[in-house]
C-alpha positions in Angstrom: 0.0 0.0 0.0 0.7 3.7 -0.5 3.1 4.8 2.1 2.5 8.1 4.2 5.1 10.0 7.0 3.1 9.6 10.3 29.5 11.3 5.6 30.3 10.3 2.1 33.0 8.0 4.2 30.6 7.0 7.5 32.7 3.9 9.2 30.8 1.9 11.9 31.8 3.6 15.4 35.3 2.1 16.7 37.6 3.1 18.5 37.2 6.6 19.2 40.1 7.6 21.7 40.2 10.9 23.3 41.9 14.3 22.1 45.3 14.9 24.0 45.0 17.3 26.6 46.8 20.5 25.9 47.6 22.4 28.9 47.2 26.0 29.5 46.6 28.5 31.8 43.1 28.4 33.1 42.6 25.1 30.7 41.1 22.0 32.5 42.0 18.5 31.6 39.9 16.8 29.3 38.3 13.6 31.1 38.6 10.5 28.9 35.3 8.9 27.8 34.7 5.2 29.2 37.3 2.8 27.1 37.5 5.6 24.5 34.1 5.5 23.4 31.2 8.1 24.5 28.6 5.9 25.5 27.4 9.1 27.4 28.4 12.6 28.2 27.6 15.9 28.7 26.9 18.1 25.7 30.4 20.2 27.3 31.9 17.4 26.9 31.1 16.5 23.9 31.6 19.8 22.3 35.0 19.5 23.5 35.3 16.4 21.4 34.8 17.8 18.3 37.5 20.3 18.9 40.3 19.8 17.2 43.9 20.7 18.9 47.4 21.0 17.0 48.1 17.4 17.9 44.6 16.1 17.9 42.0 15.4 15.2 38.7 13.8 16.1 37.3 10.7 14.5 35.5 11.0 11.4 33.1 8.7 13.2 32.7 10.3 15.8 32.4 14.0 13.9 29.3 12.5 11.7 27.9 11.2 14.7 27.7 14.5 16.9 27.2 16.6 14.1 23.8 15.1 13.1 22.4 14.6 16.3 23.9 18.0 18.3 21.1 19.6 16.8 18.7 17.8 19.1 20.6 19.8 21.8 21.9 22.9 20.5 21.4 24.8 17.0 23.9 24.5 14.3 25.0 28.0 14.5 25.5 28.2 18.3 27.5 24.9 17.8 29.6 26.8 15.3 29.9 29.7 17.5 31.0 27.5 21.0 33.7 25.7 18.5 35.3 29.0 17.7 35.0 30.6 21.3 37.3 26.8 22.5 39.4 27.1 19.3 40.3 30.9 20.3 40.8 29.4 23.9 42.6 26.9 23.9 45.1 28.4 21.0 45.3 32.0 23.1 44.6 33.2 20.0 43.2 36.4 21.7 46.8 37.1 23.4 49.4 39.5 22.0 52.0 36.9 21.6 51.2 33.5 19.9 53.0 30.2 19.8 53.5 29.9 15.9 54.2 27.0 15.4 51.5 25.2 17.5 49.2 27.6 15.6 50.5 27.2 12.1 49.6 22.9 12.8 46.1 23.8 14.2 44.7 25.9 11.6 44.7 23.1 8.7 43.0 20.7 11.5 40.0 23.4 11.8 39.7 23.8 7.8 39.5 19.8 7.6 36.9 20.1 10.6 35.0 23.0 8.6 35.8 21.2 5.6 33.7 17.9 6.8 30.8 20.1 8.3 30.1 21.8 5.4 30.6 19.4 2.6 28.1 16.8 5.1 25.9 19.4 6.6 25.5 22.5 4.4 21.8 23.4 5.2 23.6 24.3 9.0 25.3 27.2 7.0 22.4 28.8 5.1 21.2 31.3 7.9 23.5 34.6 7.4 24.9 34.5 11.1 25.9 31.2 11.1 28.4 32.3 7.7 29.3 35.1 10.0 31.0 32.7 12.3 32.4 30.7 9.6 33.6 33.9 8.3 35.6 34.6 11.5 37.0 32.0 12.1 38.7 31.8 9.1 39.8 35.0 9.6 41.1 34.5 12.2 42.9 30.6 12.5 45.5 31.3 9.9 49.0 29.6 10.0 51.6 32.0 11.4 53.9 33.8 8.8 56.8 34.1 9.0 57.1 38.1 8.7 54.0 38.6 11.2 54.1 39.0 14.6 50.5 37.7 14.7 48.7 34.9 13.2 46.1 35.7 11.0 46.6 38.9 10.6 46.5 39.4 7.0 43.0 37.7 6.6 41.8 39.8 9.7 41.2 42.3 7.5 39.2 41.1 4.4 36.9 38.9 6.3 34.5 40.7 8.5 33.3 38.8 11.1 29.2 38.5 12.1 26.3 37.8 10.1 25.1 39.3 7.0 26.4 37.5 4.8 24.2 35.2 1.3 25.6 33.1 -1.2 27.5 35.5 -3.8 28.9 37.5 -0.5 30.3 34.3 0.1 32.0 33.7 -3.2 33.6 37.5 -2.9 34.8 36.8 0.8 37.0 33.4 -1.0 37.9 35.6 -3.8 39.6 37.9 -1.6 41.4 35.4 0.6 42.7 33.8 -2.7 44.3 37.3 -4.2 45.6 39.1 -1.1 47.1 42.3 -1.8 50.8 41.7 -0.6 53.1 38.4 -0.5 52.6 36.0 1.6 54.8 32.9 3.0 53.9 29.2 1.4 51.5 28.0 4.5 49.9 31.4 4.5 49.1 31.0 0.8 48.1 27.3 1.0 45.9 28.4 4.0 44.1 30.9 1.9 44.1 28.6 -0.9 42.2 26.1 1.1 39.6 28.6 2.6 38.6 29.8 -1.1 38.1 26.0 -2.2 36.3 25.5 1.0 33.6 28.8 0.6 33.3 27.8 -2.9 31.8 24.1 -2.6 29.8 25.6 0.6 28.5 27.7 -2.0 28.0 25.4 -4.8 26.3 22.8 -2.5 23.6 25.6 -1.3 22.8 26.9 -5.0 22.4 23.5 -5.5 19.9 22.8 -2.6 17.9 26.0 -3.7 17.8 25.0 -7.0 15.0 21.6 -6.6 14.5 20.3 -10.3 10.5 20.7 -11.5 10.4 16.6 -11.8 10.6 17.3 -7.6 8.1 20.0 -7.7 5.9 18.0 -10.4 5.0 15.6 -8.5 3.9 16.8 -5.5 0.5 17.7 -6.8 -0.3 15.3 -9.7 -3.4 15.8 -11.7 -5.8 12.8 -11.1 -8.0 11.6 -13.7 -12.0 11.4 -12.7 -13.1 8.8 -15.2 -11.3 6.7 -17.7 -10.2 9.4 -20.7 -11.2 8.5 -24.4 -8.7 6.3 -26.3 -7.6 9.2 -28.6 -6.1 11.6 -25.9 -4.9 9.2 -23.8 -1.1 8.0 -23.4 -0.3 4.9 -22.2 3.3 3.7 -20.8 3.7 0.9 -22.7 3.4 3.3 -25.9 6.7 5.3 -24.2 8.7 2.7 -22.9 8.3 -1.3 -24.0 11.5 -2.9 -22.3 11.0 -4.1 -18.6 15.0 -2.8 -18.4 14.7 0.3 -19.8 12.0 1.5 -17.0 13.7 -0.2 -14.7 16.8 2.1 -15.4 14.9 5.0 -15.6 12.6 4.3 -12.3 16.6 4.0 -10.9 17.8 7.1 -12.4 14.9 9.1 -10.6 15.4 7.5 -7.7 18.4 8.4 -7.1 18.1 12.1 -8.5 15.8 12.7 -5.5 17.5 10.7 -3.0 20.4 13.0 -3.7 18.6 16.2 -2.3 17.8 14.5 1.3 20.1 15.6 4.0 20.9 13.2 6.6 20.0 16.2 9.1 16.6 15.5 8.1 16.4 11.7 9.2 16.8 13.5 12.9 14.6 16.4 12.2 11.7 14.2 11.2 10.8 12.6 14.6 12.3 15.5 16.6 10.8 16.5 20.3 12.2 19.5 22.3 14.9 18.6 24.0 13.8 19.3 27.8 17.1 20.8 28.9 17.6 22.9 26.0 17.3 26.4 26.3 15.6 27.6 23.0 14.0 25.1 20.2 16.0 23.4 17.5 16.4 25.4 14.6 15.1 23.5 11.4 14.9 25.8 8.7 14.5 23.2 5.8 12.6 20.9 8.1 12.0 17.4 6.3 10.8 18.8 2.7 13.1 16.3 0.4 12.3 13.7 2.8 8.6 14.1 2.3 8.9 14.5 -1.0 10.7 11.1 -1.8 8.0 9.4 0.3 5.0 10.9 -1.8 6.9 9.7 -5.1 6.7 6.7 -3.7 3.0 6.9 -3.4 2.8 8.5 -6.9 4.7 5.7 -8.6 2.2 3.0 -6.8 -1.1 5.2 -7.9 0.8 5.0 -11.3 1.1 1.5 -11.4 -2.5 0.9 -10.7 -3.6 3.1 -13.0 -1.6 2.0 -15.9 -3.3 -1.6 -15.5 -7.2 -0.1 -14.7 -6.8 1.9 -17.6 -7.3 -0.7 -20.6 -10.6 -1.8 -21.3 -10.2 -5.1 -22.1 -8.8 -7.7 -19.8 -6.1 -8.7 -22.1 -4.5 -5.8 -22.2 -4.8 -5.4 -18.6 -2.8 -9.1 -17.9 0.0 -7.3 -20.7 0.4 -4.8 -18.1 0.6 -6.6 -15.3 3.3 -9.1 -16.5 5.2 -6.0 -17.9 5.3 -4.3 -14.6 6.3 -7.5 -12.7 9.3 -7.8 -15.4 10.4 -4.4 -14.1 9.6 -5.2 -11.0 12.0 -8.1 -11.4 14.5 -5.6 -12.8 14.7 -3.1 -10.2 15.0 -6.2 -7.5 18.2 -7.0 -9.8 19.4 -3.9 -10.1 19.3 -3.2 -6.1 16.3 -0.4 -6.7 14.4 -1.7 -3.5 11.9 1.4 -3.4 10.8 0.9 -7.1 10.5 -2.5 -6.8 8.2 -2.6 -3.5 6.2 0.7 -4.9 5.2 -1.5 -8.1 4.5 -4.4 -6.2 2.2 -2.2 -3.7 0.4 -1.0 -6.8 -0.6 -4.4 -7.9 -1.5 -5.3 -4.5 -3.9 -2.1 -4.1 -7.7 -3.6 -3.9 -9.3 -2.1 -7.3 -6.2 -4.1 -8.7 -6.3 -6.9 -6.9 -9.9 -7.7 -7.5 -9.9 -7.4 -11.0 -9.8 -11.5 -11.0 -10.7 -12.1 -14.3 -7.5 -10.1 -16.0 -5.0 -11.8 -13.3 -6.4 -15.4 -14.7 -4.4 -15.0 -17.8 -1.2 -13.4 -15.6 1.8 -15.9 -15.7 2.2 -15.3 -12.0 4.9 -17.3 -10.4 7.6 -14.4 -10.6 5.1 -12.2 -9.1 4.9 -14.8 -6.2 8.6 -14.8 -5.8 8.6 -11.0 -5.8 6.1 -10.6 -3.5 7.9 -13.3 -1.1 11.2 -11.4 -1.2 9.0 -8.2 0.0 7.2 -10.2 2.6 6.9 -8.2 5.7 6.7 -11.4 7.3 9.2 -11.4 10.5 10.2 -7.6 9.8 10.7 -8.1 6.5 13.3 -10.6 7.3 13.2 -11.8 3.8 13.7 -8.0 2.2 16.5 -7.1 5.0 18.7 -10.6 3.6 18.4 -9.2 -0.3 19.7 -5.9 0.7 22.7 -7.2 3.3 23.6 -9.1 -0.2 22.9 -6.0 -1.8 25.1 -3.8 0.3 27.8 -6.4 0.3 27.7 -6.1 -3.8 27.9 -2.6 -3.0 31.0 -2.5 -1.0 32.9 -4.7 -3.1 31.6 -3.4 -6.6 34.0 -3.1 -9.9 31.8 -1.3 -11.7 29.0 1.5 -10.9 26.2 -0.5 -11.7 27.2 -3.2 -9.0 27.7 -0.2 -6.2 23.4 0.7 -7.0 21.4 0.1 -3.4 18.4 1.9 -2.9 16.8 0.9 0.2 12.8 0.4 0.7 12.8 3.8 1.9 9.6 3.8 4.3 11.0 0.9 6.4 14.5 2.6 6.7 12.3 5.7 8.1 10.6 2.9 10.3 13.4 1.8 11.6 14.6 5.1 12.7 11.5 6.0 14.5 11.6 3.2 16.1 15.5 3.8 17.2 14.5 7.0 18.6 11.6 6.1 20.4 13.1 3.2 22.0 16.0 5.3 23.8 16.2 8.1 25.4 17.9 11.3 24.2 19.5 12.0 27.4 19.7 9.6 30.3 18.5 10.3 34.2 21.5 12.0 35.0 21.3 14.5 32.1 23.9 13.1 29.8 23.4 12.8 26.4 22.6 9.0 25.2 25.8 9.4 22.5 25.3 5.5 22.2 22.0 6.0 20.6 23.3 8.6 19.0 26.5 5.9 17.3 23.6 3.1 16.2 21.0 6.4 13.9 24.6 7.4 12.4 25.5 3.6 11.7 21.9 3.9 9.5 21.8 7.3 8.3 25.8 7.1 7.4 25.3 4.0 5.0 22.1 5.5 3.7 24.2 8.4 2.9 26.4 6.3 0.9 24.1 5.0 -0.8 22.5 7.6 -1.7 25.8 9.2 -3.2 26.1 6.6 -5.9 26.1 8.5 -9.3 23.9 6.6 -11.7 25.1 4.8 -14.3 22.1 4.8 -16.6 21.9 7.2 -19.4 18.2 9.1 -18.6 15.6 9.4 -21.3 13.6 12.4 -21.1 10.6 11.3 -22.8 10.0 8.5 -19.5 10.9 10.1 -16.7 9.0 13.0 -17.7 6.1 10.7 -17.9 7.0 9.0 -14.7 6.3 12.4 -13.3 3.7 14.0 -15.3 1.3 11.2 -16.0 -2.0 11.9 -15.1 -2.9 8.9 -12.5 -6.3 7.9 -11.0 -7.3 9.0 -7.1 -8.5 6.2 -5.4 -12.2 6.4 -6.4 -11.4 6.6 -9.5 -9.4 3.7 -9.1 -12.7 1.8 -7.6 -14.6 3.2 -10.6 -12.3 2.1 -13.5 -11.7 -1.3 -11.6 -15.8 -1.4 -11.5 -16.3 -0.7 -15.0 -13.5 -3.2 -16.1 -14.6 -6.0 -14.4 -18.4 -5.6 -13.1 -19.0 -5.7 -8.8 -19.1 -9.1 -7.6 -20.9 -8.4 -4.1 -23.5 -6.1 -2.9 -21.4 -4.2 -1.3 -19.1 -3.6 -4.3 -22.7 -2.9 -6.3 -23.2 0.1 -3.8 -19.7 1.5 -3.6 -19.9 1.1 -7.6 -23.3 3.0 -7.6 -22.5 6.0 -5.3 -18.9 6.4 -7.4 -21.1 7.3 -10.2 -23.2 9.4 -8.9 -20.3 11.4 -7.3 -17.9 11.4 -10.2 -20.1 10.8 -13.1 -23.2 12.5 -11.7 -24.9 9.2 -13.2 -27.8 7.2 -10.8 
C-alpha cells in the first residue's frame, strides 16, 4: 500500500580515543570517555570532542555522529559559535604573543573540521549568522607567517566577522582570501588557498539545494483523472517505454536524483521533540521537505502503477500490463532499486487491482509470487532485509557502478529510525546525552548516505521520466470506478460503492 510519514566515508563507530589534553593556563583537563568511546556525556563534553587541537583530530566517526544529532541539543549556529569561542581558547589566539608553530599545525585541523561540516551538513550554514561565524573563524585561524608578529593577521582584515552575509557575498569573501594584496609565505598562501576551495563548494552545495529540479516539484500535486479518458487523448506507458529494463533504469535514475537532495540532518529532524534541557527550540529551517517528497513519489509511482493496468478496457490488455510491470519489478530487484521495486508491487497489491480476477487469470504469476515473497513483511521483512545485506555487500565490493546501485525500501528505513529514537532516550536520568543512541541512527543514516551518493550509471531518457512524473494517474475512487467498469461488482457491497462512485464522479444514478 501507499506509504504516508506519520558522511560520504561513514565507518561503523570504533575506536574513538580521546583528544590529547593541551595544557594551558586556566585550561582544565579533558576527562577520557569510558574505554574511548562516549557511550554518554555531557553536551560540554562533547563539544569539546569535536574540537580539534594542533596534535589532535577527532574521528570522522565520531564527527558525523555528533554533528547530526547535536542539533537535538543545540542549534547549528551556536554549535559553530561554541567551537570557535574553544578554538580561540585553547590556542590563546586572543593574546598579543602567539606560539606559531603550534598555531601554524592547528589551523589546517580546523579547515579539515569546517571542511567535513560543510561538505556533510551544508543546510547548517544557510542562515546569514551562522556564515558570520564561519567567516571569523577563518579569519582569524591562519598559519603563522613568517614576517608577522600575529597569526592571521592578513586575513583579519578582508573577512568581516558577524552575520550578513548570502551566497555570492560568500564567493567574494574566498575571492579575496585567494588574491591578497601583498606576498605571503607558502602556508599562508596554502591556508588561503584552502579557505577559497572551501567557501566555494559551501557555495555550490547551497545553490544546488535552492535549485529543486521541477520533476521534484511536479509531483507533489499530480493531476488525477476522474473517469477513464477517451482512447484518442490518452497515453499509455507501454506506448513510451516497451522494455521491462529500460523502465527499470529510468525508475533508478529518478530515484536516485531525488534521494540526492535529502540531508541526513533531516532523518533526525523528522521525529524531533524539544529537548527538555535545551534552552531555545531546535532550529530547522529546511525541516523534512526532500524527505517528504521522496515518500509521496513513492505513493505517486504505486497510484501509477494501478492506473496503468485499470486503464485498458479489455482484460487482455490489462494481464499485458501486469506481466510488464512484474518484469520491471523483477529488474529493479536485480538492479538493487528496493523502493521501485516494493512501490510496483504495492500497486498491484492495491484492492481495485487486486480484485480485477478475471484479467489476473491470464497473468503468468509465479515471478510475481517470488517477488512478493522477497517483499514479505513477514518477520520484519526478514526476507527484504537478507536481499539488501547481499545487496550492500555487492555494493562495498563493486567493480563497476552498476554493481555499487542500493536503494533501500525507503519507508522501512524511516521505520526503523522512528523506532531507534523512540526506543532510547535522548538524554539519560543523570542528564547526559545518550551518545550510544546517537552511534547506532549514524551507523543507519551514514550508509544510507552512501548509498545515496552513488552516481547513476544509466543514461536518462527524457521522454519517461517525464512521464513518470507528469502522467496523469487515478485517485483512489477513480481507481474503484475504473476497476468497476473493467470488471463488473461481484458483491453487494461492491454494487453500492460502484453506484454511489457514479453518482459522485459521473453524476450518473
Amino acid at each position: 500500500m501507499p506509504q504516508t510519514l506519520s558522511t560520504s566515508d561513514m565507518v561503523t563507530p570504533g575506536s574513538l580515543s580521546p583528544p590529547p589534553t593541551e595544557p594551558t593556563d586556566g585550561e582544565h583537563a579533558r576527562q577520557p570517555l569510558l574505554d574511548g568511546v562516549p557511550s554518554s556525556a555531557s553536551l560540554d563534553t562533547l563539544i569539546q570532542q569535536l574540537v580539534p587541537t594542533a596534535d589532535y583530530y577527532p574521528e570522522k566517526a565520531y564527527i558525523f555522529t555528533f554533528l547530526l544529532s547535536s542539533r537535538l541539543f543545540i542549534e547549528p549556529r551556536e554549535l559553530l559559535a561554541r567551537v570557535c569561542h574553544l578554538c580561540i581558547e585553547q590556542q590563546q589566539l586572543d593574546k598579543p604573543v602567539l606560539d606559531k608553530a603550534r598555531v601554524r599545525k592547528f589551523g589546517p585541523k580546523l579547515l579539515q573540521l569546517l571542511a567535513e561540516w560543510t561538505e556533510t551538513f551544508p543546510r547548517d550554514f544557510q542562515e546569514e549568522s551562522t556564515i558570520g561565524h564561519l567567516k571569523d573563524v577563518v579569519g582569524r585561524i591562519a598559519p603563522c607567517d613568517e614576517g608577522e608578529g600575529r597569526c592571521g593577521h592578513a586575513l583579519e582584515q578582508p573577512i568581516p566577522a558577524g552575520g550578513g552575509a548570502c551566497l555570492p557575498q560568500i564567493l567574494a569573501v574566498g575571492r579575496r582570501v585567494s588574491r591578497p594584496e601583498q606576498p605571503l609565505s607558502a602556508p599562508l598562501q596554502a591556508y588561503r588557498k584552502r579557505v577559497h576551495q572551501l567557501l566555494q563548494a559551501l557555495h555550490q552545495k547551497l545553490a544546488a539545494l535552492g535549485q529543486r529540479p521541477e520533476s521534484l516539484l511536479g509531483a507533489d500535486k499530480p493531476i488525477s483523472y476522474r473517469t477513464k479518458p477517451p482512447a484518442s487523448i490518452h497515453r499509455e506507458l507501454l506506448d513510451i517505454c516497451s522494455d521491462p529494463y529500460t523502465l527499470a533504469q529510468q525508475l533508478t535514475h529518478v530515484e536516485l536524483e531525488r534521494l540526492q537532495h535529502i540531508g541526513p540532518e533531516e532523518f533526525v529532524q523528522a521525529f524531533v521533540n524539544k529537548d527538555p534541557l535545551a534552552s531555545t527550540k531546535p532550529c530547522f529551517t529546511e525541516k523534512t521537505n526532500n524527505l517528504e517528497a521522496y515518500v509521496k513519489w513513492f505513493n505517486r509511482l504505486c497510484y501509477l502503477v494501478a492506473t496503468e493496468i485499470c486503464m485498458p478496457a479489455k482484460k487482455k490488455q490489462r494481464a499485458q500490463v501486469i506481466e510488464f510491470f512484474i518484469d520491471v519489478a523483477r529488474e529493479c530487484f536485480n538492479i538493487g532499486n528496493f523502493n521501485s521495486l516494493m512501490a510496483i508491487i504495492s500497486g498491484m497489491n492495491m484492492s481495485p487491482v487486486s480484485r480485477l480476477k478475471k484479467t489476473w487469470a491470464k497473468v503468468k504469476t509465479a515471478k510475481f509470487f517470488i517477488l512478493e515473497h522477497q517483499m514479505d513483511p513477514t518477520g520484519n521483512f526478514c526476507n527484504y532485509r537478507t536481499a539488501l545485506r547481499g545487496a550492500a555487500h555487492r555494493s562495498l565490493t563493486a567493480h563497476s557502478s552498476r554493481e555499487k546501485i542500493v536503494i533501500p525500501f525507503f519507508s522501512l528505513l524511516i521505520k526503523d529510525i522512528y523506532f531507534l529514537n523512540e526506543g532510547c532516550a535522548n538524554r539519560l536520568p543523570n542528564g547526559h546525552v545518550n551518545f550510544e543512541k546517537f552511534l547506532e541512527l549514524a551507523k543507519q543514516v551514514g550508509e544510507f548516505i552512501r548509498w545515496k551518493q552513488v552516481e547513476c550509471p544509466f543514461e536518462q531518457d527524457p521522454s519517461i521520466t517525464h512521464y513518470l512524473h507528469t502522467a496523469p494517474i487515478f485517485s483512489e475512487d477513480g481507481l474503484y470506478l475504473a476497476s468497476y467498469e473493467s470488471e463488473s461488482p461481484e458483491n453487494q457491497t461492491e454494487k453500492e460503492r460502484w453506484k454511489s462512485l457514479r453518482s459522485s464522479i459521473l453524476g450518473k444514478t
